[in-house]
Every structure is written in C-alpha cells, then in structure tokens.
N, C-alpha and C positions, 0 to 999 in steps of 0.2 A: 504493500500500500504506500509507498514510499515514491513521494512526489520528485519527477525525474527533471532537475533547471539543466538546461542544456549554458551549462559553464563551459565549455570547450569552444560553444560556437564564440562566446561574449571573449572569452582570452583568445581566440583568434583572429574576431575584430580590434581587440588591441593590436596585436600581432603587425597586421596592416596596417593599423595606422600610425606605426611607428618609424620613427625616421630609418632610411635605410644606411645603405657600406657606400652610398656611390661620392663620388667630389662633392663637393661644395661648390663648384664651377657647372656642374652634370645638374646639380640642382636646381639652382638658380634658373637653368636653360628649361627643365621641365616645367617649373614653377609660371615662367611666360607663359610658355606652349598651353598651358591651363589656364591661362587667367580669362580666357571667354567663356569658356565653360562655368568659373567662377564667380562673375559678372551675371550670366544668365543664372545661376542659383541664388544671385543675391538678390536680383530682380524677382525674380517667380517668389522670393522668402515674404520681400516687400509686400506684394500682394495679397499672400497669406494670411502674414500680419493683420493688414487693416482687415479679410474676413473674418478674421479669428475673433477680432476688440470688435467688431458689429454686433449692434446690440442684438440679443434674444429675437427670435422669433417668438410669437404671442404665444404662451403655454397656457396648460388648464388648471384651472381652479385645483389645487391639491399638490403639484406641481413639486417635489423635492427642490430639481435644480432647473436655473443658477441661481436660485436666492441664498440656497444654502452650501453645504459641502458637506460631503458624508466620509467618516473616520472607520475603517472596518478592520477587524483580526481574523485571519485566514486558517485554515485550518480544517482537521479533524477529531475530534476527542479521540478516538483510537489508536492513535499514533500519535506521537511528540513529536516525529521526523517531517510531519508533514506541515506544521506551523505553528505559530503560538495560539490557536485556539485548543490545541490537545496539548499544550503546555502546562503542569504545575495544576493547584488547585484550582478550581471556576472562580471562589474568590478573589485568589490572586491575579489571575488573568484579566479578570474584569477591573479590578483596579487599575493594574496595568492599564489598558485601555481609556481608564479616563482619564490617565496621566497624558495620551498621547492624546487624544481630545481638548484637553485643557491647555496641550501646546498649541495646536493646531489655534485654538478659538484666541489664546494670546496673540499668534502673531498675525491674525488676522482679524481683529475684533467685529468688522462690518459683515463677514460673513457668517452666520451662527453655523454650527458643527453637529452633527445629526452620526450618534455613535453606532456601529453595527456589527453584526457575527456572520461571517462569511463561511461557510462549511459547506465541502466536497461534498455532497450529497450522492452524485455518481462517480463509483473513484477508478481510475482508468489501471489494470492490473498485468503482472508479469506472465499469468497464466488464462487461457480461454476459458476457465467456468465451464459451466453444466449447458449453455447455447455459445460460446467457443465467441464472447463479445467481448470479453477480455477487460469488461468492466465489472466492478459487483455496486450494485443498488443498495445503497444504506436501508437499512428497514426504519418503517416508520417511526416506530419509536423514539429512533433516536434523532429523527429531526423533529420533533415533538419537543423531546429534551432539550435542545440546542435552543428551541422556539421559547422556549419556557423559560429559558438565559437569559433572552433577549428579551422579550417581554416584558420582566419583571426589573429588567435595567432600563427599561424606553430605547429600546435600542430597535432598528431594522436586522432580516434575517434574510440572507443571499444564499441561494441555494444554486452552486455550480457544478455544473455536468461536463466530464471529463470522458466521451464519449467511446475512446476503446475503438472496437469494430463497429459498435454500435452505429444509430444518428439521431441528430439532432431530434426531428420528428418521431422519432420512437422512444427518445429519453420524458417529453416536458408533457404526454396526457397522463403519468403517473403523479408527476408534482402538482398537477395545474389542482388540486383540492388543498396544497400548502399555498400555491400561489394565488387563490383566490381570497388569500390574507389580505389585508389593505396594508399588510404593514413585513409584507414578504415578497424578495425579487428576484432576480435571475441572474446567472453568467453562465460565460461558454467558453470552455478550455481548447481551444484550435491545438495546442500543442501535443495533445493524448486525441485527437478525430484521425484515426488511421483509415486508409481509404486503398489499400492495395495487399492487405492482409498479414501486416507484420504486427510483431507484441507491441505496443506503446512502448517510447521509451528509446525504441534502439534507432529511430530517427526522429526528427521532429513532426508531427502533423501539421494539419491545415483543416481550415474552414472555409464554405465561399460564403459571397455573399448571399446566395439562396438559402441558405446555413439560416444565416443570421435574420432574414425575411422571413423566412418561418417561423422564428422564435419571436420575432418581433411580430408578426399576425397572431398568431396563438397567446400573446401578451395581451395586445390592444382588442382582442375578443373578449377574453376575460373581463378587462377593465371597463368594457363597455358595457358586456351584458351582467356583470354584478355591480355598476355604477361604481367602481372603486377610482381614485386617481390615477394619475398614470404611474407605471410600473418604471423601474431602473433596469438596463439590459447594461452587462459588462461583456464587453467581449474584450479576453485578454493576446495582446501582442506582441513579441520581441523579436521577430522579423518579417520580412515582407511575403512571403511565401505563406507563412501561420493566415493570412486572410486575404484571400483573391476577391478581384472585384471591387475590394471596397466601395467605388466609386458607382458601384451598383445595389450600393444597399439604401430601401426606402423607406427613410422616416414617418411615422405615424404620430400624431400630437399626443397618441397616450401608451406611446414606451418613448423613456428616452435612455439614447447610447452612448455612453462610452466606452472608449478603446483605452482601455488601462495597458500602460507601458512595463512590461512584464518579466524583465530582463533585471539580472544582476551585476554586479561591476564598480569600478571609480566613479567617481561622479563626472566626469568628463565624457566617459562610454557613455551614460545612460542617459545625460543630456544631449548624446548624439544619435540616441537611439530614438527618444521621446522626441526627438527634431525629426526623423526620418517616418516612424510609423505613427505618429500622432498629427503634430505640426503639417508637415507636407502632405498627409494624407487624411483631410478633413474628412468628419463623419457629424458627429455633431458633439459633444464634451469629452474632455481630457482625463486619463485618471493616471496615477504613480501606484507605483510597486514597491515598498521600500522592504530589505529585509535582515531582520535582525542579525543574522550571522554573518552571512554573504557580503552583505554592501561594505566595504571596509574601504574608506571610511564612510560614513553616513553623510547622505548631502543633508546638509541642513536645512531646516523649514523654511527660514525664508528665499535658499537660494530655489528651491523647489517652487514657491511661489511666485515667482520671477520669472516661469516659464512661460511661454505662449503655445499654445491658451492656458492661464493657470489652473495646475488640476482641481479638480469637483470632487473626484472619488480619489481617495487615499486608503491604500491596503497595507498594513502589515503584515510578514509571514516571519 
C-alpha cells in the first residue's frame, strides 16, 4: 500500500538542468542560439500572467474557492508510509494540522483557511487482487471513520482514487453516497491510472482529459440533483504526460479544479515544475504539494504564495 513518488524522475530533472562540462565560451554561444526561444516563453509567461490575476469567473452561491483556501493532510490510517494522515495518534495529527492552518491563515490573513483530510480511499496496489485491478477499495467503514475526523474538527473530506487497472468511471458510483456529502470531495491520482497492463508503480501513469470530464459530470450531477454546492475536483500533477488534453477538459460552474502540483524536490525544481504543469497549463485553480520528509528544504509559505496563480489547495503528505 505504499505510495510510489517517482523521485528519480524529479532528481533527473535536476540532472538536466544543471550546468554542464562544456567552455564557458560553448556556453555563452548556446545561451544566444536560445535567446528566441527564451523571449517567446517570456512573452506566452506575460500573457498567462494577466489570465491567471483575471478576476473569477461568477461562481455559485456555496462556492469554497477563490474566496477561501483549503489546508488538507494526505494520507491513509493504514499505513504511516503513505502520509501524515496515518501518522501518530488522530489527536496529534489533527493538531498538527491546525498548526499548519494557522500558518497558512497568518501569512495570509485576507484569505480564511478551510482545514481538511485527504484519504486514499482507492489505493493503487503491487499485486492484481481477486478482479487483477491492482487497486483495493477501502471499505466503508473506514471512510466513515476518517469522515467522522473531519466532521467533528469542521474540516472537508477528499476522497482520492488511485485507479490501478481500474477507471475512473468504475471507481466514483461507489463513492458518489460519500460524495453526496455537502461537505465531501474528490481527487484523481493520474500517477497509479495504468492503461497498458502493468503493476502501478513500475512507471508512471496518466489520465486524459475524458478522465477528468467524467469525474467532473458525475460531480456537477450530484451537486445539482441533491442541490449541494459545488464540489472541489483535485487532479494531481508532476509531469506533462500524468494529464493529456488538459486543454480539453470542460468546466462546469458546480465542480471546481484544481491541478495540484504533485512532485517533490528543492524549491527551485518545484517552482519549475508548478510553472510548467500548473502556470502554462491553465485549467482553472492552482494547488501545492508540500511534503514533510521529501521537500528538503521546505519552501516557505510565503514564497509559495508568490506563485502564479497562488495556490487554493494546499496538501500535506
């Protein structure tokens, strides 16, 4: 059950972008030879930018974001390996959590902070099970349990599907009587959606945008026909292949997405990463990934907030 970060890829794009063995003279002559290509990505950044700081499109009454920002802990009670929601006792955890909350709302006081528990609900596996999906489905109970966390802390409950062989459309009619919570919402792990027959794990997956259109129709049904607000959809990112199409996925006024930037590393990689799969590839809100062991060092809040678009959703693992 042991949540598989593709570190190899993230130390390889350091790899590359590190300076190489050639002259200083070799350099400098590449460095020209690139400055239009450099120029045009400064150009296309510009533009982004002012899409990015444009205001809201008009949202529905109920609306989480962008008024607010939501602060979430990742994880599964079953495993400690897979993040700090199966960390230590539930009291401690949750404390924890609203120490990171109470960062968050310091350094940002204008936007209030909306605390949550994020749990693997579908957990993507090294072995194919009893139908060879090579996910196992949490049993109820226990997101019951995890629901019952949250609840009683005001917190929101994200239940994310880590799809295995499985799909997307086979995983969310079994959640949709958790999701038909007003106060319970969705992700989708592209990095465990294997689609050629191998175990999760031993490469990365992907998800397309039809992926994500179904989830987001199967959301805003929901929301409509139980009159609930609109729902939060996270689809996680940390490279370009993880989500085809993006530029084909169609918003609905009652799910709203973000692409949480999913990757671990320097702070330098993951501002380059959160510029390539978030920034340049608009969708509609931004989220970070920060992770407690991994990130070393920790980018700090407010340089995290400095980002364009500043993230909405903020996850702990």
């Amino acid at each position: 059950m042991l949540h598989l970060v593709a570190s190899l890829l993230l130390a390889a794009s350091a790899m590359h972008s590190a300076p190489g063995t050639v002259s200083g003279a070799d350099t400098v002559r590449r460095a020209a030879s690139h400055a239009p290509l450099r120029r045009d990505r400064t150009h296309r950044d510009s533009i982004l930018a002012v899409r990015w700081k444009m205001p809201a499109r008009a949202v529905l009454a109920g609306s989480i974001l962008p008024t607010h920002r939501i602060v979430a802990f990742y994880g599964n009670p079953l495993s400690s390996r897979m993040g700090v929601l199966g960390q230590g006792p539930v009291d401690s955890m949750l404390a924890r959590l609203d120490r990171e909350v109470a960062a968050w709302q310091a350094a940002d006081p204008q936007t209030p902070v909306v605390p949550a528990l994020h749990l693997i609900a579908v957990v993507a596996q090294g072995a194919p099970g009893a139908d060879g999906k090579y996910r196992a489905r949490m049993p109820d109970a226990l997101i019951e349990e995890v629901y019952g966390w949250a609840t009683a802390h005001h917190a929101l409950l994200f239940l994310d599907v880590q799809p295995g062989l499985s799909t997307v459309a086979e995983e969310l009619p079994r959640l949709g009587k958790f999701l038909r919570r007003p106060d319970v919402h969705l992700a989708l792990d592209p990095e465990f959606a294997m689609h050629h027959g191998d175990a999760p794990g031993r490469h990365i997956g992907s998800l397309d945008a039809a992926d994500v259109n179904s989830a987001i129709l199967f959301l805003a049904t929901i929301a409509r026909v139980d009159s609930l607000p609109p729902k939060v959809l996270v689809v996680h990112r940390f490279t370009k292949p993880m989500l085809t199409g993006a530029d084909r996925i169609v918003l609905n006024p009652r799910v709203q997405v973000v692409v949480d930037m999913d990757g671990f590393g320097p702070p330098a990689l993951k501002r380059d990463s959160y510029h390539d799969y978030v920034f340049a590839a608009p969708v509609q809100y931004g989220g970070w990934k920060t992770f407690f062991r991994q990130d070393s060092p920790r980018m700090p809040i407010p340089d995290v907030l400095g980002l364009t678009p500043a993230p909405l959703y903020i996850q702990y693992q």
